[in-house]
Structures are given as C-alpha cells and as structure tokens.
C-alpha angles and dihedrals in degrees: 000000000000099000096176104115091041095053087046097056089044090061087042091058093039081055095050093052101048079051095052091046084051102052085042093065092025100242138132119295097211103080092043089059088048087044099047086053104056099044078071131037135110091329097058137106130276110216105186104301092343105111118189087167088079093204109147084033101055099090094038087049094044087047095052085046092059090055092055089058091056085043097052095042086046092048094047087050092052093063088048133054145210097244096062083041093062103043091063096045092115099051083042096051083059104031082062102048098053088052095061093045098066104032096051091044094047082050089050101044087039097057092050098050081052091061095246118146123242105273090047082049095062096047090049098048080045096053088045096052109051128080133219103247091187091056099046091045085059096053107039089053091037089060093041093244104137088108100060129124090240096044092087087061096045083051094049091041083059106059096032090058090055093060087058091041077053096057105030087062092053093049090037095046082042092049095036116036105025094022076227122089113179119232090211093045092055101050086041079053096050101037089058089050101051091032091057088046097048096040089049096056091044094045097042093056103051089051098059093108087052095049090049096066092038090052096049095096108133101204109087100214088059102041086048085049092057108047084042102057091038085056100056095043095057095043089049093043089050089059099058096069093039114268108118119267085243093056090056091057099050084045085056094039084063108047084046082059090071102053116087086249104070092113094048088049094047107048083053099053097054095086098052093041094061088040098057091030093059097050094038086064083041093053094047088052089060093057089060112088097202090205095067095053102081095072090060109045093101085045095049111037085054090056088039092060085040090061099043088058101039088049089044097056091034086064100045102048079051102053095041084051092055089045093251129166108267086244094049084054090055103055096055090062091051100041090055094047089101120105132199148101089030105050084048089058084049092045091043098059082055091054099050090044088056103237133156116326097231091073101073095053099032084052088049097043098040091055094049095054094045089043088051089048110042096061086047092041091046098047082053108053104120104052084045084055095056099040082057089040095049088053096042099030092227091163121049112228110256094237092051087056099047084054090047086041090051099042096059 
C-alpha cells in the first residue's frame, strides 16, 4: 500500500512540533528540525502505518527540502539588492578571498597533522571550508539582520565561496575519482560560474523596467506562477554550468529586489519560504545515522575549534578590509560559522571514491555541531562581542574617550 502522503504529513507534524518545543524555550529552530530528523530515519521504528522510517517518502522529503533552500536564498535576495552588491564588489572580491584562505589552509594543515593522506586531506580541508547558505539565509533573516551593515560581506562571502565550491569539485572529482584533474576543464568550470553570476546581475539590473510591466499581473495565481516558475528556471539554469541551484535563487531574489514589486513578491513568498525551510533541516536530519557518530567525536570537536577560529579571524580580517565597525566584523565570522549542504557534497565524493571511513560520520558529525552552534553563535553575538572586547580592549570605554577628548 502507497504510504506517501501519509509519511509526508507525519514529517510535517514531527516539524511542527520541534517548532512548537523551540519557540517554548526561545531558541533556534534550526537544530530542533536537524535533531528531530535524525531521532527518526531509516532506523526507527514502524508503529502500524506509521512509518518513521520515512522509506517510500525520502526522495519526495529530500525533494521538498531542496525547494526550501531555493526559497530561503530567494527570499534573502530579495531584502537585499544588486545595486548595493556591486558597489561592494571590490571589498567582496577580497573579503572572499581572505575567507577561503584561511579556512581552507587551517583544513589542510588540519587533515595532515591528523595523519590523513593527501586525498583524505582534500575532502577534509573541503568539508571545513564551505558554509551552509541555507543556514546562514535562515538566521540572518530570522534575526532581522539583512540590513546590516555586514550583511553585504556575508552575502559576498557566499557566493564567492561557491565559485570556489565550483572549481574545487571539479580538482577534487578530478584527484580523487579519475587520479587525473584537467587544468583546462577547472578554469572552463570557473569562468561559467563567475561569467553566469556576473552576467545575471548585469543583466538583471538593466532589465528592471522590463520586469516591472511583466510582473504587473493583478491576479495573484498568476503573478505566484510566474515568479515561480521564473525561480525554478534560472536556479536550474544556473546548475547546469556549475553554480549551485541555491546561488541562482539568491541571484534572482536580487535582481527582484529592484523591481517596484519586491514587497508584493515577498509577502507572498513567506509562506512558502518557512514551509520549505523547515523540511529542507528535516531532510538533512534524515541523512545523519546516529549510530556512526561516536568514532569520530576526538576527530570532530578538534576541526570544530579550528573553525570557529579560522571563521572568526576570517571575519574579522573581511570586514577590516571593507572598513567595517570591529563588532560588525565580528559578527561575519560568527554568523558563517554554520555548515551543511555543501560539506555533505564534499563528504560524499570521498565516499564514492572509497576512501577512509572516518570520513562519512566525522562529515556528518562536524556539520551537526556547526549547524547547532552557528544559530546560537550567531543570536549571541553581542554578548560574545563584549566578553572578547572586555579581554582585547577593542573599544575604548566612553568615559575613557570623554577624559582623552577634554584633555586635548
């Protein structure tokens, strides 16, 4: 008997009620979605037709989760815009690069201290680099920071990070599965992805008057049709030349963000945007088998503090570079702390190239730990801030500064 709907609502209530326990003790949702998922999975129980095991649903869950990625980079674009994009495309050019530096030199150097070969090596210092856009997405709009200052940077950070994402598949596929990565093939795989991006913002923006009058429909069924459809199309276009489905909608969320519809598009979207969300950090539950983490925890907790250092500096260094405050820097390192969809990919080309077998449950566990603590990092920011500032003495007390002001 065909149980999917079933299945399907079932996920939907276990949801709801993570979401219901979260807002109870006012924390982040997110981990309670990851958590809930992976309490059930395919070694839970089956009670009668209830089926936590979520067999004959997986594909359609996982499905529906990859649709609230689109709808949570959409939706950030959407607060955002080109025009303040491109006129920090200098201080994101190096803001990104600087991010990756680190974090990929700190991976590296981790995976050999840790006595990996080289190849292990690579997909470790891969994992460790990458952040979970669509974690990062959730937050910032859950606490109402896309219109930080910083914002602009974590943005830029973002899509930076997935032409390298771009380019590093196509090395590590090459090292890994075929022992052969072509030089040609690398920089063809590069140039498309920074080419469509760049193109598509140009573009976009130009087109604005055009997209006004298409988008002047006043039914509402047809006008959700079309950006819908419209979505879809340009973040799967995006993927066939190698920048991620979910970098295409944030590219379509910001050129959206220039039409004199934004606020129509984007109260409609909300819905739509929770919904997805919520089963997207459900899905990715599912994918974790409790039961495989325990090997890994030594491994883990010492890339996690790594992370956590590497992001932090990292923040800092970008946001010094683009002129920001000290505590707007700050909180760039500890707002793309999160890991997710991106580290798994990674994960998942060591797995199919059989290599060691750390690497499935120390991927799995690395990324539910960051994605637990960047939410919280990132909500806290503030008090993590002054206990830092109290130690370095970044600020100077006001009433240090008045006595230095008077006695000029």
């Amino acid at each position: 008997m065909d149980h999917l709907v079933l299945e399907v609502g079932l996920a939907i209530i276990l949801i709801a009620l993570a979401g219901l326990l979260a807002a109870k003790i006012r924390f982040s949702v997110i981990p309670f979605y990851i958590l809930v998922g992976m309490a059930v999975g395919p070694h839970a129980p089956q009670l009668g037709v209830l089926d936590f095991r979520f067999i004959e649903s997986a594909e359609t869950i996982h499905f529906l989760g990859r649709l609230g990625v689109l709808f949570l980079l959409f939706y950030l674009g959407l607060e955002f815009s080109v025009g303040r994009l491109i006129k920090s495309g200098k201080s994101i050019a190096v803001g990104g690069t600087i991010y990756i530096a680190i974090n990929f030199t700190l991976g590296l150097a981790f995976g050999f201290l840790a006595g990996f070969p080289f190849a292990e090596t690579m997909v470790l210092a891969g994992i460790t680099t990458i952040s979970s856009s669509a974690i990062v997405a959730k937050v910032l709009v859950d606490l109402k920071r896309t219109a930080n200052p910083e914002t602009e940077m974590i943005l830029g950070i973002i899509m930076y990070e997935d032409i390298f994402l771009a380019v590093y598949l196509s090395v590590l596929s090459g090292l890994v599965l075929s022992d052969e990565s072509s030089l040609v093939g690398v920089l063809l795989s590069a140039s498309y992805a920074l080419g469509f991006m760049l193109l598509f913002l140009v573009a976009g923006r130009k087109a604005a008057p055009l997209l006004n009058k298409l988008l002047d429909i006043r039914s509402n069924e047809l006008f959700i049709l079309l950006i819908f459809g419209l979505l879809f199309f340009v973040a799967g276009l995006g993927e066939t030349i190698h920048v991620a489905e979910a970098i295409g909608a944030l590219l379509f969320g910001l050129v959206l963000a220039e039409t004199t519809h934004m606020k129509r598009i984007e109260h409609m979207i909300l819905p739509f945007r929770d919904f997805f969300g919520a089963l997207f950090f459900f899905s990715f539950g599912l994918t974790i088998e409790p039961s495989t983490l325990g090997g890994a925890v030594g491994l883990t907790l010492g890339a996690v503090a790594l992370t956590l250092f590497g992001n932090f500096l990292a923040g800092m260094l970008a946001g010094k570079s683009a002129g920001l405050s000290r505590k707007a820097s700050a909180n760039i390192g500890l707002t793309i702390v999160s890991r997710g969809e991106f580290s798994i990919i990674v994960a998942n080309i060591g797995i199919a190239a059989s290599l060691s077998p750390k690497i499935q449950p120390f991927a799995a566990l690395y990324v539910l730990i960051l994605a637990v603590l960047g939410p919280l990092l990132t909500k806290e920011s503030k008090l993590i801030y002054k206990g830092l500032n109290a130690i370095f003495r970044w600020d100077k007390p006001k009433a240090a500064k008045e006595r230095s002001t008077s006695n000029r």
